[in-house]
C-alpha positions in Angstrom: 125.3 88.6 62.0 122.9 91.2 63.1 120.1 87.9 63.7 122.9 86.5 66.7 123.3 90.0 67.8 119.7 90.7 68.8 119.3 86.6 70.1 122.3 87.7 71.9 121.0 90.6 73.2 117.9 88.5 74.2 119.3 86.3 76.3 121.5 88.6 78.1 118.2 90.2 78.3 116.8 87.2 79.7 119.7 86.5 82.4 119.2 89.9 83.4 115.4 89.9 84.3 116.3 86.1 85.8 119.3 88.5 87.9 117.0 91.0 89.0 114.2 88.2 90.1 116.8 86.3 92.3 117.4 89.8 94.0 113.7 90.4 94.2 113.1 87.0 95.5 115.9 87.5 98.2 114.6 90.8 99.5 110.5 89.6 99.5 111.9 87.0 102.0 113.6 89.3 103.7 111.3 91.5 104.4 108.4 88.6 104.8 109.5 86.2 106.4 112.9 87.0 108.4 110.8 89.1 111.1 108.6 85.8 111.4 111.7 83.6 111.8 113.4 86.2 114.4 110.5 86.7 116.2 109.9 83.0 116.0 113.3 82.4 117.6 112.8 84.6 120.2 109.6 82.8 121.7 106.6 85.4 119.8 103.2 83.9 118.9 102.6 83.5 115.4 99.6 85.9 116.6 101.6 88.8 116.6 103.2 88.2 113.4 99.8 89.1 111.4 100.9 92.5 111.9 102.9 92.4 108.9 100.3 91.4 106.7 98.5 94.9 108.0 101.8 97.0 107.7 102.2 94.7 104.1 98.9 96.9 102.4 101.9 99.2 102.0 102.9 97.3 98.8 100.0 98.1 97.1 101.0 101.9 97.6 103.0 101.1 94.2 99.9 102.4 92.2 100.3 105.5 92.7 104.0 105.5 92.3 103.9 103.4 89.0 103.8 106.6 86.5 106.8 108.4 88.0 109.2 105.3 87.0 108.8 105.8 82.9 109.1 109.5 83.0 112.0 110.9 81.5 115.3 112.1 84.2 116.5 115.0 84.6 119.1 115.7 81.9 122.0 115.6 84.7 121.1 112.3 85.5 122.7 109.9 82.6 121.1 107.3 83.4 118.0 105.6 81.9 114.9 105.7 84.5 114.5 102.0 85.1 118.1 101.7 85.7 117.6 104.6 87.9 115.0 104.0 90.0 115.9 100.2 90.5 119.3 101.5 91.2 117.7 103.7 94.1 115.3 101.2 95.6 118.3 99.2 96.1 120.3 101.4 98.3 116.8 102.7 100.0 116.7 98.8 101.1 120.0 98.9 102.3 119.5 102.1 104.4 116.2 100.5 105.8 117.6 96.8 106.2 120.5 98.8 108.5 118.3 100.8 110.8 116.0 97.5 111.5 119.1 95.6 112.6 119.4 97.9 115.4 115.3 97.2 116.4 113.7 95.1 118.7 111.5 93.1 116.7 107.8 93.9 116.9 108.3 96.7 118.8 109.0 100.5 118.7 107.6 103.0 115.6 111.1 102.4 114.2 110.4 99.3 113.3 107.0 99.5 112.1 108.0 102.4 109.6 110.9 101.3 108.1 108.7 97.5 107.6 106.2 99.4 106.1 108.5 101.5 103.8 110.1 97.9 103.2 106.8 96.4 101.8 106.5 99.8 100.1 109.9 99.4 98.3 109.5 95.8 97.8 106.2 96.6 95.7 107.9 98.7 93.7 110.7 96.8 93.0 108.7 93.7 91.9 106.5 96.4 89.9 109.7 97.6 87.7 111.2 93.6 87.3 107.4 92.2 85.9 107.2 95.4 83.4 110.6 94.4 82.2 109.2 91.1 80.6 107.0 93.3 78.9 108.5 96.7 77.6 112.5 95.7 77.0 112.4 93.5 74.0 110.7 90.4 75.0 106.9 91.3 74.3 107.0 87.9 71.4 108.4 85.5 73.7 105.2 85.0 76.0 106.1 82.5 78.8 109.9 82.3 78.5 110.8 86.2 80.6 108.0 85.0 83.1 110.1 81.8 83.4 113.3 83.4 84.1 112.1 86.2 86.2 110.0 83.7 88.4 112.9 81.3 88.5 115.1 84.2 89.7 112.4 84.9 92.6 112.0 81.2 93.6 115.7 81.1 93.5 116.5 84.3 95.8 113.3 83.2 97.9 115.3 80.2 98.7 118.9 81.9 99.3 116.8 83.8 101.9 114.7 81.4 103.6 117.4 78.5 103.7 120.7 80.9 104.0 119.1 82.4 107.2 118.2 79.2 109.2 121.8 77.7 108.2 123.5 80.5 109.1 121.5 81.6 112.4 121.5 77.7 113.4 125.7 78.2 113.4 124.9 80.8 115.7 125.3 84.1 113.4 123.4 86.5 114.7 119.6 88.3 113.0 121.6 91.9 113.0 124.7 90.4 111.4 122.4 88.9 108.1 120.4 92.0 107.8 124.0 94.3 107.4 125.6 91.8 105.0 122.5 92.2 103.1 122.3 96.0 103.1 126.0 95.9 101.8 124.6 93.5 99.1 122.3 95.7 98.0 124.6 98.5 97.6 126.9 96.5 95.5 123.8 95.1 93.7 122.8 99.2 92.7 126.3 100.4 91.7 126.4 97.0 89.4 123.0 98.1 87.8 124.0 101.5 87.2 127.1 100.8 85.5 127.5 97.6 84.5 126.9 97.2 80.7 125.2 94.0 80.9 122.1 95.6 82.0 122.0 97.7 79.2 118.6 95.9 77.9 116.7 97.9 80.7 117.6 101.5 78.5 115.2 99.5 76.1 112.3 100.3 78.5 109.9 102.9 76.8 110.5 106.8 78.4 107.5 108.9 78.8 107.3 112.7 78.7 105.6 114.3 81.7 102.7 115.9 80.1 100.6 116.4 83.6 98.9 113.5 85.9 96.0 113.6 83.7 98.1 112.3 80.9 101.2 109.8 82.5 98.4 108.3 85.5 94.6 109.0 84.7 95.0 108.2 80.7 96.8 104.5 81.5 94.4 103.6 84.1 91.6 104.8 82.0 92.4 102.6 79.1 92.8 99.4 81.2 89.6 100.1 82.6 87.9 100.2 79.3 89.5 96.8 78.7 86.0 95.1 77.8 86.9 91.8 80.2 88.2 93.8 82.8 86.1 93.4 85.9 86.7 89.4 85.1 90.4 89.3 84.7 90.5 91.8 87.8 87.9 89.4 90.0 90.3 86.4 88.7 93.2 87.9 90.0 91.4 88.9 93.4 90.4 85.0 93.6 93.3 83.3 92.4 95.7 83.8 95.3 93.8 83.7 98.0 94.8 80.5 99.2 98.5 81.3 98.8 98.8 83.9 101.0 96.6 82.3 103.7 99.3 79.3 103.4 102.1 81.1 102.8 103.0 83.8 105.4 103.6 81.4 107.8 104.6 77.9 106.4 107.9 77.6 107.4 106.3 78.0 110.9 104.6 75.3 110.3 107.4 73.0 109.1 109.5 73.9 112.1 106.1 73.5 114.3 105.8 69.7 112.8 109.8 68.8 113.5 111.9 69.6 111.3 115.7 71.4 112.7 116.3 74.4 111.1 119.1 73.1 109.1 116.9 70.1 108.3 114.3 73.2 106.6 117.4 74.5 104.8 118.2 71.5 103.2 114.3 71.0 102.4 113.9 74.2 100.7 116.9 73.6 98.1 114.7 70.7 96.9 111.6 73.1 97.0 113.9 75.5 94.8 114.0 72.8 92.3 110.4 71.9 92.7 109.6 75.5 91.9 111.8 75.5 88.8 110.3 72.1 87.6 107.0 74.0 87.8 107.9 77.3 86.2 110.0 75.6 83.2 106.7 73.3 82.6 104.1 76.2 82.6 106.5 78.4 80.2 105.7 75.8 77.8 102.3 75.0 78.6 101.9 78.5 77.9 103.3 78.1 74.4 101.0 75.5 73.9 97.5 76.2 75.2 95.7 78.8 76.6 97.1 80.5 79.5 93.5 80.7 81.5 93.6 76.3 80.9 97.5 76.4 82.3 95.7 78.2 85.4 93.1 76.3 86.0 95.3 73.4 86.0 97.5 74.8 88.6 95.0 75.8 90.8 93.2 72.1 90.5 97.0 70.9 91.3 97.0 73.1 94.4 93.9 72.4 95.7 94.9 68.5 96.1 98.0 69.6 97.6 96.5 71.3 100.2 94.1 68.1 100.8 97.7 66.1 101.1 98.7 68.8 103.7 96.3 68.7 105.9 96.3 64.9 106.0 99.6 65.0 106.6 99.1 67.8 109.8 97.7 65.1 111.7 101.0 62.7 111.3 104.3 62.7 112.5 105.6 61.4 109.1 108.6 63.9 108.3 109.2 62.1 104.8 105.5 62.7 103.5 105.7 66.2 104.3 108.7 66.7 102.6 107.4 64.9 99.3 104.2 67.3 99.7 105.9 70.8 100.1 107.6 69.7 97.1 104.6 69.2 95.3 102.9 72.3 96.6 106.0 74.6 95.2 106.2 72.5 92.0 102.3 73.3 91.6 102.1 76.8 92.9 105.3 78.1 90.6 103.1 76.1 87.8 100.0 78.5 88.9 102.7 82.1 89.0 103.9 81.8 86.0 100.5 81.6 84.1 99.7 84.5 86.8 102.4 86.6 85.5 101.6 85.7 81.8 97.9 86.7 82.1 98.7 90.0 83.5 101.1 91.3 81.2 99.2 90.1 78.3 96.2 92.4 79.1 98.6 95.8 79.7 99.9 97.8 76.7 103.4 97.8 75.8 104.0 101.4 76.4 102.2 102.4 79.8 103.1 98.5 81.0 104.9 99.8 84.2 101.8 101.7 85.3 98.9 99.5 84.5 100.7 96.7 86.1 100.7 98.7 89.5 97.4 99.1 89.4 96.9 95.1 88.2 99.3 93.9 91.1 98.4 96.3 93.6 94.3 95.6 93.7 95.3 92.0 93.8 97.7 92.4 96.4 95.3 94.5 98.7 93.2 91.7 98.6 95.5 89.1 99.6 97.1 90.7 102.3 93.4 91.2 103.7 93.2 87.5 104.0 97.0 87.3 104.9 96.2 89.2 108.0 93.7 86.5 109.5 96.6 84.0 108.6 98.1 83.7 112.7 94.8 84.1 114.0 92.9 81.1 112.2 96.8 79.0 113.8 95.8 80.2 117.6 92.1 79.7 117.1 91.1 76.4 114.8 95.5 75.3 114.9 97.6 74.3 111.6 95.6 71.8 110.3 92.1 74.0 110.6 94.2 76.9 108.7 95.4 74.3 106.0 91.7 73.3 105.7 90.6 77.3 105.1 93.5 77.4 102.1 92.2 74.4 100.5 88.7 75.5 100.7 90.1 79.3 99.2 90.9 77.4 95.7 87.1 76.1 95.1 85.9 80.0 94.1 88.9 80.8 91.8 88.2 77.3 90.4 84.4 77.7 90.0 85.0 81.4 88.4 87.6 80.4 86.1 85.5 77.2 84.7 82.3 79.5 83.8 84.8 82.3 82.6 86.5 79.1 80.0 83.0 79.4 78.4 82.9 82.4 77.1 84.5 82.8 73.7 85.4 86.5 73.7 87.1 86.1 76.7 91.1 87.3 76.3 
């Protein structure tokens, strides 16, 4: 009796990480992608749309708000911090999500501050769902929470993307989805707070403030004197590169190639189950081998992908680009959840939350670096020369990960 009491604890564990990556998923979109769609709609460059990449450094700010999310409440607050503080982001997104819908997009500070506090939130948020596979209960099942929590993303990812071009093609308007999604939110935080199926997040470990020294400097300290870390860091820094030079703007280029917006929507339900295929196969690849070999493989995967892609740029065949964006999510979800698995194997148990900001926010810096260039290398060298530039991005990561596999002491 007490063994199907703890399983059943750890699979409503399990549903609950998946619950909170399907809301992480939805709100990344949101505040990624939806500008580009609005602003796409009302007749911007994609030029002007690397300005979120810039205002997106903002999610690496997380680093330094990592520590502050295992220490202990006040003793009037009854609730456990990571119910807390996921509780509050949540209605801090639905405050921010309302004040944009009255913005004109791309223009004015107020919309510039409350994206950047957006990317800031959305950091965070991500930061507190990927420590949960570590620190509440699952830190034996490597692979399965990193298949739940990134089929939770993939699926919210696609409510967002596919949700917004149905609904705006039947003529609902961009301020009318951003408030039904601030009221989701809200819902979404009173649920986490009081619901007792999210009870396995009071599993995550509560530090005592003992001064900065001790609950930031100490963690970051200790990862540092991780003997492998300047490779795993320069593997992170490499790995997704290519990504987020591709991805900031491909539904762009969809739309750009023919397909209707509802035509998209229907294409990224199938992606959702692309992704899925991909996540559910590197969970058990992880089980099996080595999760720097499941990597590798993904990233291989991608590169030919991209190849397909940009072959497929120069065609008008709607089909084969369909079949490819499949492969490229099935692929890329493959390559994430090895990601995910390779981070929080190298963090400790009790100061996960922390070292994962700093793991998550270097890596991010870096990629929203190259994200930035993303609308500039569409204007100047067009789809297919940006498609060209991501496929090129894999060949380092590749190269560095192949002479890494050689070393034996490695992880």
């Amino acid at each position: 009796m007490k063994f199907k009491n703890i399983q059943s604890r750890k699979i409503q564990g399990l549903f609950v990480i998946g619950f909170l990556g399907l809301w992480g998923g939805l709100l990344n979109k949101v505040v990624r992608t939806w500008p580009r769609l609005w602003g796409n709609d009302l007749g911007l460059s994609v030029r002007t749309f690397d300005i979120l990449a810039v205002l997106g450094i903002c999610y690496s700010l997380k680093m330094f708000c990592g520590p502050f999310f295992s220490l202990a409440l006040p003793s009037w607050i009854p609730f456990s911090p990571r119910r807390f503080w996921l509780s509050m982001h949540l209605i801090a997104f639905s405050i921010l999500l309302t004040i944009i819908s009255f913005c004109s997009m791309f223009s004015g500070i107020a919309f510039f501050v409350c994206t950047a506090l957006l990317f800031m939130l959305d950091g965070n948020y991500s930061m507190m769902v990927i420590a949960c596979q570590k620190d509440t209960g699952f830190e034996n099942l490597r692979g399965l929470p990193e298949s739940f929590c990134l089929n939770g993303y993939r699926a919210g990812m696609t409510l967002a993307v596919s949700g917004a071009l149905f609904f705006s093609q039947c003529s609902w308007s961009w301020p009318m989805l951003y408030h039904y999604l601030a009221g989701g939110c809200l819902v979404v935080a009173l649920s986490v707070l009081f619901f007792p199926m999210f009870s396995s997040l009071d599993l995550a470990p509560i530090q005592p403030f003992k001064g900065i020294g001790y609950n930031f400097f100490s963690p970051i300290k200790e990862l540092l004197k991780h003997p492998q870390i300047r490779k795993i860091f320069l593997i992170l820094m490499l790995y997704r590169v290519a990504d987020h030079l591709w991805t900031p703007n491909q539904e762009l280029f969809f739309l750009h190639m023919g397909f209707s917006k509802q035509q998209y929507s229907v294409q990224d339900f199938w992606n959702f189950w692309g992704s899925s295929f991909g996540i559910f196969v590197s969970g058990y690849c992880i089980q099996k081998f080595s999760v720097l070999r499941v990597m590798r493989w993904g990233m291989t995967g991608q590169l030919l992908v991209f190849a397909g892609l940009f072959w497929g740029s120069f065609g008008n065949s709607l089909g084969m680009l369909s079949c490819l964006c499949i492969f490229q999510r099935i692929l890329l979800n493959f390559s994430l959840t090895s990601v995910f698995a390779f981070q929080i194997m190298t963090v400790n148990l009790g100061q996960a939350i922390t070292q994962l900001s700093i793991f998550t926010a270097l890596a991010h810096f870096n990629s929203q670096l190259v994200s930035s260039c993303s609308g500039w290398l569409i204007v100047h060298v067009g789809w297919s020369g940006m498609i060209f530039a991501s496929m090129l991005a894999c060949v380092p990561a590749l190269i560095y990960m192949f002479c890494v596999s050689k070393d034996k002491n490695f992880l």
